[in-house]
C-alpha positions as CSV (number, residue, x, y, z in Angstrom):
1,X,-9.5,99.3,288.0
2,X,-13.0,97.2,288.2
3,X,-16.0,98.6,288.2
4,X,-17.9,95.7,289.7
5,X,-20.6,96.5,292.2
6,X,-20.9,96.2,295.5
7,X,-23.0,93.1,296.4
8,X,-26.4,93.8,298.6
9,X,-25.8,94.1,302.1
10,X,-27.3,94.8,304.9
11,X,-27.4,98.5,306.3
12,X,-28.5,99.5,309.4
13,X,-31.8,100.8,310.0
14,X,-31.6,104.9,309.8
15,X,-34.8,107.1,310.8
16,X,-34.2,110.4,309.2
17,X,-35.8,113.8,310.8
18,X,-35.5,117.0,310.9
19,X,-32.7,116.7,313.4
20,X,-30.7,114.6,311.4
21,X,-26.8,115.5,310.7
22,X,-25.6,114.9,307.5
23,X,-21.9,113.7,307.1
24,X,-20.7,111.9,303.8
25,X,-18.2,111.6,301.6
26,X,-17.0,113.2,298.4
27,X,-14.9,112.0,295.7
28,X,-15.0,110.5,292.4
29,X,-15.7,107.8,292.2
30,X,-17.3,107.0,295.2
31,X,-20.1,103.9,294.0
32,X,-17.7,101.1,295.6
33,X,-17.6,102.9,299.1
34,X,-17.7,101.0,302.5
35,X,-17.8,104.2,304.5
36,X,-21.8,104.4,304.5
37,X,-22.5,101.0,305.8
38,X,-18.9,101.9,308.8
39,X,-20.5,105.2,309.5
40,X,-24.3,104.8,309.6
41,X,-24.0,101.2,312.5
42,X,-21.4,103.8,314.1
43,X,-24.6,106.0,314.6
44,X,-26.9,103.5,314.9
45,X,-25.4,101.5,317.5
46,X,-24.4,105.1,319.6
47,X,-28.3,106.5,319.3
48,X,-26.2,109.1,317.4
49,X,-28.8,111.1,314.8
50,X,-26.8,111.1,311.9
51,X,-26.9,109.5,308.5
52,X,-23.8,109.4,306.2
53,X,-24.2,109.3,302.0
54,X,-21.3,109.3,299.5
55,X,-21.5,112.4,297.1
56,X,-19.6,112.3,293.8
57,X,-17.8,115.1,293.2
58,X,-15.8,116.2,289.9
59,X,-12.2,117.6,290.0
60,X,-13.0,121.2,289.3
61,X,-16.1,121.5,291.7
62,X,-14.0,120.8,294.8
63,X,-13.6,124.3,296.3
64,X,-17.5,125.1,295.5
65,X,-18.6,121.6,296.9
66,X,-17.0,122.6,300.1
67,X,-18.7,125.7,300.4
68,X,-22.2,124.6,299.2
69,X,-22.0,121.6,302.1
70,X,-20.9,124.4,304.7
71,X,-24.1,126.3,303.7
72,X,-25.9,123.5,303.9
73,X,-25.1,122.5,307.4
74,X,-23.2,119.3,306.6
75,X,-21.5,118.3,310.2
76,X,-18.3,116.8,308.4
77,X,-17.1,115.1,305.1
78,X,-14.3,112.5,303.9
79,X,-12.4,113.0,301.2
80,X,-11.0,110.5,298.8
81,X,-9.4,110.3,295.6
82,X,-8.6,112.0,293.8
83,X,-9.3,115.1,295.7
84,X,-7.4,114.7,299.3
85,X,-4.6,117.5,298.0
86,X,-7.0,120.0,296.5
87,X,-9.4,119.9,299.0
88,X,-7.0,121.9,301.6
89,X,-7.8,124.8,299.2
90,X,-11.3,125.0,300.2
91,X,-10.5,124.9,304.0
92,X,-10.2,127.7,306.6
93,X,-7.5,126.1,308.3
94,X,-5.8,122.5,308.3
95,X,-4.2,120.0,311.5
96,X,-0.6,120.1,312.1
97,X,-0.1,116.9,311.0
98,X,-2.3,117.1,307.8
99,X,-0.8,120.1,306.5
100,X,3.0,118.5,306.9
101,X,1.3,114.9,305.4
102,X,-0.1,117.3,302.5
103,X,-3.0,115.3,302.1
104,X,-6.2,115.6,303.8
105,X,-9.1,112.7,303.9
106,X,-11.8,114.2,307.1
107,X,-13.7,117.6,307.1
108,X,-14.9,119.1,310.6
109,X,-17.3,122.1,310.8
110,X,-16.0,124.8,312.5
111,X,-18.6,127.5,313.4
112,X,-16.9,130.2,314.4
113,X,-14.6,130.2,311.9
114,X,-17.7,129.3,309.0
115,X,-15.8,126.8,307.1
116,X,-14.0,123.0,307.5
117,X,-10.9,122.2,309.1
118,X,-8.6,119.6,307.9
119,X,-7.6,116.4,309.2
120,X,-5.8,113.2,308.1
121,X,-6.6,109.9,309.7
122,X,-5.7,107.9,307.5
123,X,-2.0,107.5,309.4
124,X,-4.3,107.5,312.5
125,X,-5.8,104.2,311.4
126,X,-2.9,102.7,309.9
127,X,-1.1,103.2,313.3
128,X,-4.2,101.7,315.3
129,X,-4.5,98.4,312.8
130,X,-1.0,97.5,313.3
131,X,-1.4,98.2,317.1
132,X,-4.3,95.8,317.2
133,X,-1.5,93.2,315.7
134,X,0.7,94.0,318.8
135,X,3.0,95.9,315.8
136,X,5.0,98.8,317.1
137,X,7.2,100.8,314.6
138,X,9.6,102.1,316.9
139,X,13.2,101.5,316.2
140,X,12.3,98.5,313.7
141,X,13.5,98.6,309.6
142,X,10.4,99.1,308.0
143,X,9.9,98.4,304.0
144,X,7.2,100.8,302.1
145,X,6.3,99.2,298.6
146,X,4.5,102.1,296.4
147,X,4.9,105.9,296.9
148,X,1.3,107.2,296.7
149,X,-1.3,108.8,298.6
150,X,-1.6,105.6,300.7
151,X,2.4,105.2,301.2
152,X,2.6,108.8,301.7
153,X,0.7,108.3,304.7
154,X,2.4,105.0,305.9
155,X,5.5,107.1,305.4
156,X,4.8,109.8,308.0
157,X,3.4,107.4,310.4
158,X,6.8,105.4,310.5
159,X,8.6,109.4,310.7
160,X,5.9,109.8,313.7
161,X,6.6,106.3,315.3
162,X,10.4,106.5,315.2
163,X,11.0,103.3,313.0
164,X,14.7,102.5,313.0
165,X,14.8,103.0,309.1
166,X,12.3,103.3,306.5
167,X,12.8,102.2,302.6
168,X,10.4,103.4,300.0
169,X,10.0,101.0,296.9
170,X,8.9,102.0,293.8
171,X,8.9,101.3,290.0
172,X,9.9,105.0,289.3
173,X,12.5,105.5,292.4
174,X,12.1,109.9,291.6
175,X,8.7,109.9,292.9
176,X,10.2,107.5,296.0
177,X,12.8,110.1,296.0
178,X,10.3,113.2,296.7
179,X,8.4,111.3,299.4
180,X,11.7,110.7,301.3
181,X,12.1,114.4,301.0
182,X,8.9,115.3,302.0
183,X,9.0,113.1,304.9
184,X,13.0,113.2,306.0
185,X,15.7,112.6,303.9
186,X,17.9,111.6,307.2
187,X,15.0,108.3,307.8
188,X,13.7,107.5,304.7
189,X,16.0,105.9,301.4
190,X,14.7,105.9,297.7
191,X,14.9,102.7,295.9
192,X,13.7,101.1,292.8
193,X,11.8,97.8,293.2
194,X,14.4,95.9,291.2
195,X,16.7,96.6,293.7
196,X,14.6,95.3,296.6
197,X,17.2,92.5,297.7
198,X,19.8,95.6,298.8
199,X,17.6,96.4,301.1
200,X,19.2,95.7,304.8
201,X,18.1,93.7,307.4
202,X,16.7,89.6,308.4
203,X,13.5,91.2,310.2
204,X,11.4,93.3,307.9
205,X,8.2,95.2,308.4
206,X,6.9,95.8,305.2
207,X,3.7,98.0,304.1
208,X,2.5,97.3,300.7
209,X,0.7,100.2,299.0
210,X,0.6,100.3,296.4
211,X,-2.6,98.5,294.1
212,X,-0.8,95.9,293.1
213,X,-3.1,92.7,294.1
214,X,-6.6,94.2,293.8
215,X,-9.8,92.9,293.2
216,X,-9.7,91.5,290.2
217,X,-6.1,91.3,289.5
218,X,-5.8,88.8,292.7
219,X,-2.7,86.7,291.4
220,X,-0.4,90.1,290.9
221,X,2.2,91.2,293.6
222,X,4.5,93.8,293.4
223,X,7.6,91.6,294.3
224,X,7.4,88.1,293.7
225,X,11.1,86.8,294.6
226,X,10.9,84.5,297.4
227,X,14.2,85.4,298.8
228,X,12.7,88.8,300.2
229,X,9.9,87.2,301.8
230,X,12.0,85.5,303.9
231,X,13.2,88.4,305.8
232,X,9.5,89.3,306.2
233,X,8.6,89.1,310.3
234,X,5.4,91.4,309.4
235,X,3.6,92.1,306.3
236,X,0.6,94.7,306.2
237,X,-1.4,95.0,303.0
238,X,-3.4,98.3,302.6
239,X,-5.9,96.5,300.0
240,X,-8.5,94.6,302.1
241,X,-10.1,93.1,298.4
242,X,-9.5,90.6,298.7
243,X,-9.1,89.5,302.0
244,X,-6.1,87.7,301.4
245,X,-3.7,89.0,298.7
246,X,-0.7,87.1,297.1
247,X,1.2,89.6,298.7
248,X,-0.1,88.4,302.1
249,X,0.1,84.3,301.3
250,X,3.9,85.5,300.5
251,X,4.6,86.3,303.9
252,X,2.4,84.0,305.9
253,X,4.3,81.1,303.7
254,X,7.5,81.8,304.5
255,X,7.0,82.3,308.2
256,X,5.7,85.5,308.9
257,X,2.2,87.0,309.9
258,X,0.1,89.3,307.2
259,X,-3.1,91.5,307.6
260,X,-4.7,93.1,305.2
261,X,-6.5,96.9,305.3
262,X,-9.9,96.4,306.6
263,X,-8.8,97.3,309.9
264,X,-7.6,100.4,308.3
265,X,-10.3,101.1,306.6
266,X,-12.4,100.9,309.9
267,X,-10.1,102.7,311.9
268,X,-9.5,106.0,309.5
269,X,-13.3,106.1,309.7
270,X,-13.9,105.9,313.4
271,X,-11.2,108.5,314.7
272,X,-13.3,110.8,312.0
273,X,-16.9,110.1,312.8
274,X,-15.2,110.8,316.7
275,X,-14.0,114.2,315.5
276,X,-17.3,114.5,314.2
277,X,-19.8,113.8,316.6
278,X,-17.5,114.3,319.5
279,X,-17.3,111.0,321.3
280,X,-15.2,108.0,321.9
281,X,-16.2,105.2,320.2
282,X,-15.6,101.7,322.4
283,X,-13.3,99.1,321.6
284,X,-16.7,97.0,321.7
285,X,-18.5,98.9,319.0
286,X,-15.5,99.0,317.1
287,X,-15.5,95.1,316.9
288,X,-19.0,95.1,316.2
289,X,-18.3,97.0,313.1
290,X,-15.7,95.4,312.2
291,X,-17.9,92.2,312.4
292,X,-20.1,93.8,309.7
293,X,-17.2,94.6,307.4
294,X,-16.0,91.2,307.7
295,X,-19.5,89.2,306.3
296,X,-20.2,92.4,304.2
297,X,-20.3,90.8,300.8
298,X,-18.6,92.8,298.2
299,X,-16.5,93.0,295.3
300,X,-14.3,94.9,293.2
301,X,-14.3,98.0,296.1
302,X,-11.1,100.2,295.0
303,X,-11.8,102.7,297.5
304,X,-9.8,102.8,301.2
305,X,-12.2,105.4,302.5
């Protein structure tokens, strides 16, 4: 994966006191983050006295990281890779749908019980991005190329939503396999990409995530057979660098519409700064930040959180 940097941009201005709530963001690595500049105009623009910094953490100081930012008074965290499965063995309890997900990405404090609870919402902003493109799930065939963390969550959003039928596409069809499991076995079919054109169906929702088509590999897609395009109505792709992916010129040429995961991105990171700070965050602040993320310029940024 690249290790370019992100490109200056402009952050908003933060006045730290001794008020100030700390929230952040542990991972490793965490360098090519966009969740700083999302989460400090969130508090910014809500007169919300919090400032968010990304903390690299290494895989066997999870558990102790956890605890340390509890005793610190750290408000919440995110979690990203590669730690959103350990991480719920630091926690004093974990959200219903987290804990059946099996992967958790948001922290809240929880006072009474002294430790962090659990939460994914990363399915929460995948279900609001495709919402904002008038997309609803329910009853549709619905096309998942990859079986990772980030399908895994497309997966159980699709269970959640009702989709008509869900196919999972990957190179080794065993780990798509266990995701149908883990999800349901009665929804969701296993299949290896070579076998994409038996999958059923003339008007396809498909989810691609898997990395295929990242910054700086740009020209790569996971399918490139022009016959399965064509049964593409909707394409969504999770990677948001860049803006448009092969993937995404695919579908858009062949008569369908494509977005990529910005919206995600944002989304995942507003429903958790709202868990946070307990607020709603408007559909015009939303946009506002979304505005930001648009003209933000950056490069090589791996990370979804």
């Amino acid at each position: 994966m690249s290790d370019s940097k992100l490109q200056p941009v402009t952050e908003p201005n933060i006045t730290v006191s001794g008020k100030t709530r700390i929230c952040g963001l542990i991972g490793d690595p965490v360098e090519h983050t966009l969740s700083p500049l999302i989460h400090n105009s969130l508090a910014a623009m809500m007169g919300i006295d919090m400032v968010y910094v990304p903390m690299k953490v290494e895989s066997g100081c999870v558990e102790s990281a956890v605890r340390g930012a509890y005793d610190l008074g750290i408000l919440g965290l995110n979690v990203t890779v590669p730690h959103k499965i350990k991480v719920m063995d630091a926690l004093v309890n974990t959200q219903k749908t987290a804990y059946e997900i099996g992967a958790v990405n948001t922290l809240v404090r929880d006072e009474a019980s002294k430790g962090y609870i659990g939460y994914n919402t990363d399915y929460l902003g995948l279900g609001r991005a495709l919402s904002d493109d008038g997309i609803s799930l329910a009853g549709r065939d619905v096309v998942i190329l990859g079986a990772g963390g980030a399908a895994r969550a497309a997966a159980f959003l699709c269970s959640y939503e009702h989709a008509g039928s869900v196919h999972i596409l990957n190179r080794n069809p065993d780990k798509a396999e266990a995701l149908c499991r883990d999800v349901n076995i009665e929804l969701c079919k296993p299949m290896a990409l070579a076998a994409h054109s038996d999958v059923p169906g003339n008007d396809l929702i498909v989810i691609q995530a898997s990395s295929v088509g990242l910054h700086p590999n740009t020209e790569d897609v996971i399918i490139s057979d022009e016959s399965f395009y064509e049964r593409i109505s909707y394409g969504f792709d999770l990677i948001y660098n860049p803006a448009e992916t092969l993937f995404m010129r695919m579908v858009t040429g062949h008569g369908g519409r494509a977005s990529n995961g910005l919206k995600m991105l944002l989304y995942q990171a507003v429903c958790a700064f709202e868990l946070w700070n307990g607020v709603t965050v408007s559909s015009d602040i939303t946009e506002r930040v979304a505005d930001i993320l648009r003209t933000a310029s950056y490069s090589g940024a791996e990370e979804r959180q």
